[in-house]
N, C-alpha and C positions, 0 to 999 in steps of 0.2 A: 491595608484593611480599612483606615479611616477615610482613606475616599471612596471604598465600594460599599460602604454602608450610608454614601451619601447618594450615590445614582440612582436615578429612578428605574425601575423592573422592566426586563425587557420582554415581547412574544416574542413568538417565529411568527411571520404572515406567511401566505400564501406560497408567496415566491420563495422563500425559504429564507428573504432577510429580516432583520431584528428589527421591529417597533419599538418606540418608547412607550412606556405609557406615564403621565406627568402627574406629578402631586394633586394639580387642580383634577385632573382627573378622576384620581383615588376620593378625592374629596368629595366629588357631586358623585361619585358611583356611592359611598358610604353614608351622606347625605340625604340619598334617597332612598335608603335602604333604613334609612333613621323614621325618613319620614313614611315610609309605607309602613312597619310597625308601629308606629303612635296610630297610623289609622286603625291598622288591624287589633289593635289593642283595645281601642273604644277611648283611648287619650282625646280624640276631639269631641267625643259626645261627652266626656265629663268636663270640659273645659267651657261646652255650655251650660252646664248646668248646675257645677260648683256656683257661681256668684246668684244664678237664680237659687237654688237652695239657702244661701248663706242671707238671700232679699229675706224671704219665708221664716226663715227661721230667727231673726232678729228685727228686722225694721217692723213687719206686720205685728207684731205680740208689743213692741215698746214703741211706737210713734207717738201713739195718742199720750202717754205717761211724758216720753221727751218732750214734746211738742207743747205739752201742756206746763209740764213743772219746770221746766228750762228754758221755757219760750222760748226756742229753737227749731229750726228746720232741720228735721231729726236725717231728712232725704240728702243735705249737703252733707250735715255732719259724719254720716256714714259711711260718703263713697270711699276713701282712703282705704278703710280699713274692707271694704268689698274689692278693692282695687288688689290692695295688698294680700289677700287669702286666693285671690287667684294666684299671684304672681307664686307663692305659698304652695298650690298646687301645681304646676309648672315645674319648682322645685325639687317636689316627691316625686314627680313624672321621671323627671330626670335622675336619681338617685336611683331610683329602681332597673331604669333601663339598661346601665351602668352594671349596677348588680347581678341583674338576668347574665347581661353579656359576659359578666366577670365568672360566674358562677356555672354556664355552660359551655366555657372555654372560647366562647370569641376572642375575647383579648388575647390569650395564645399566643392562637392563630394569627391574630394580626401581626404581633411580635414576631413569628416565624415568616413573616413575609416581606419582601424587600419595599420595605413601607416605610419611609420617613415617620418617626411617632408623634407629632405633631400633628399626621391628617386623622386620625382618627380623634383626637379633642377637638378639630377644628371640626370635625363632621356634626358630633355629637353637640356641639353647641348652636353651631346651626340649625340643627334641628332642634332644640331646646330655643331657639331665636324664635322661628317657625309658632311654634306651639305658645309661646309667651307674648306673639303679637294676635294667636287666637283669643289666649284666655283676655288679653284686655278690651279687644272687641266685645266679648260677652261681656266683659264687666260694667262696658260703658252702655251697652243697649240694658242689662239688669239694671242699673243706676237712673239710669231715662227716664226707665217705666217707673221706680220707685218715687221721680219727682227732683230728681236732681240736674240743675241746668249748669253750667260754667258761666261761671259770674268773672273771669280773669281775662277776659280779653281773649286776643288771640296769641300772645307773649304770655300770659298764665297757663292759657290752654297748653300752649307747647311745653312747657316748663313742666307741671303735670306728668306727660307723658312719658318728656324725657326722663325727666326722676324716676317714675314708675320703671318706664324699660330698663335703665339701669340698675336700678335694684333686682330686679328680676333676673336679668342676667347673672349678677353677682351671685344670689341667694341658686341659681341654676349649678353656678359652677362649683359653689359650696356643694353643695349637693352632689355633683357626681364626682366629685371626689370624696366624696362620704360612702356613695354606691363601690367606688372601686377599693379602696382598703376596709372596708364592711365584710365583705367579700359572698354576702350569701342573700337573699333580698328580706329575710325576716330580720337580721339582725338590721339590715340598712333601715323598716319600716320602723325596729324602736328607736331606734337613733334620729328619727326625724320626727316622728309623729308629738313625743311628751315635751320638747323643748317646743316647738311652734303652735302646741297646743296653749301649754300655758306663757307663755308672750303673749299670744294673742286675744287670751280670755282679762290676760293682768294687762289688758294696755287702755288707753284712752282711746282708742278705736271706736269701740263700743260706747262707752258713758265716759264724759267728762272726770277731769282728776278730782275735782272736788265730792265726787258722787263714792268714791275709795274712802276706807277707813284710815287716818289720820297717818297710822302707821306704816301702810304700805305704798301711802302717795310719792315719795321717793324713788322708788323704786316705780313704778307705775309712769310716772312723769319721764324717766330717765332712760329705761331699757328701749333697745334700738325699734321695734314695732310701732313704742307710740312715736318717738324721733320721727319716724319717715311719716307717719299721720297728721302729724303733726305739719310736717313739711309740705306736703302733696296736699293740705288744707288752705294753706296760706298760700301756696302757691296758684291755686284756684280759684279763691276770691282777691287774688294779686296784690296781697300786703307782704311778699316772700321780702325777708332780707338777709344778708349776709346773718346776722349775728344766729337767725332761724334757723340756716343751712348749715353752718359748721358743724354742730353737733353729728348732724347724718353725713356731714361729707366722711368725718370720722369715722363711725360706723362702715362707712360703705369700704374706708380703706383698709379697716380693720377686717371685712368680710374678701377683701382682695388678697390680702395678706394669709388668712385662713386657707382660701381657695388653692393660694401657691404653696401649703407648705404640704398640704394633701395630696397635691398632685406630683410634688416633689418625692415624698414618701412614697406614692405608689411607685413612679418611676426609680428610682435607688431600689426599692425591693424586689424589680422586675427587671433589674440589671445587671442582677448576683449572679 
């Protein structure tokens, strides 16, 4: 039994002998089946238009106020946290798609099919790959327009995005394993929406720690949001240093850890 539940599934062909068909296989057929729903869904039209909406709705109303009372480039100081509310969206993409599937019985199905359970997280993250190197594309043509240049060289630059994709991944796969023991896509939408709501409003993203009332700058300076804005700041105008990064490399292993113990859960409850 434990080695037919590791073969891969066989057809009849033509002739009446048995094909294989291979994991990599299952993978790009689920894969694209990932990625034709984000299309059909309208996931690329809002992955351009999250960071322009997120331009509008902050930079335009508080520039001239940054710019003026913080003598600051309010265009640098913002990409991070434009960068990071994409990635943020990418996230919820992912949690929900997750939930649809869980909740109209795809996942089942998958499970009743002589399907290694590994191709189907390997699919969905690729496409969550997919859609996370769209949304930072819009982030960085939204950032552009607002006046923000890479001042990091081209070792900052990189650094930047690698941070950024990594996080995004991570905060993806946090996610759809929040979509899959959620189990229904409203409960998954509160489960995501009030925690990266307020992170994102309570971080230095937006206005400096000193611009926070005395009492909640702890907290404000600390929580994982501003960490990665923090980082993906310095990493852009290439003053990053170790002592910068550990904080979020933490985080990020802390969101690794998160990731596997959901996915674990799902799988133990779906193997009763």
């Amino acid at each position: 039994m434990a080695h037919e539940a590791t073969v891969a599934p066989r057809l009849f062909g033509p002739d009446g002998a048995t094909a294989q068909i291979s994991p990599v296989q299952q993978w790009w057929t689920l894969t694209g089946r990932g990625l034709r729903k984000v299309v059909r869904n309208g996931e690329i039209v809002l992955a351009f238009l999250s960071p322009a909406l997120l331009a509008l709705c902050f930079y335009l109303p508080l520039r001239k106020i940054m710019n003026a009372q913080m003598d600051m480039n309010y265009a640098q100081y913002l990409m991070p946290i434009i960068f990071l509310q994409s990635l943020e969206f990418t996230a919820s993409s992912a949690a929900m798609r997750s939930s649809f599937d869980g909740s109209e019985g795809v996942n089942t199905r998958f499970r009743a099919m002589p399907m290694r359970p590994a191709v189907p997280l390997l699919a969905r993250t690729a496409t969550n790959a997919v859609l996370l190197t769209v949304s930072l594309v819009c982030a960085t043509v939204a950032t552009l327009i607002m006046g923000w240049r890479p001042g990091g060289g081209v070792t900052g630059t990189l650094a930047l995005y690698g941070i950024g994709a990594l996080i995004g991944l991570l905060l993806a796969t946090v996610a759809d394993g929040i979509g899959l023991i959620a189990g229904s896509p409203q409960a998954t939408s509160q489960t995501m929406g009030l925690p990266t709501l307020i992170l994102g409003m309570l971080s230095t993203g937006f206005v400096p720690e000193e611009r926070f009332p005395e009492w909640i700058r702890p907290f404000a300076r600390n929580q994982p949001i501003s960490q990665f804005a923090g980082v993906m700041r310095s990493a852009d105008d290439g003053t990053l240093t170790w002592h910068q990064l550990f904080p979020s490399v933490c985080w990020m292993i802390g969101l690794a850890v998160v990731a596997a113990i959901l996915l674990g859960i799902y799988m133990r409850r779906n193997a009763r």
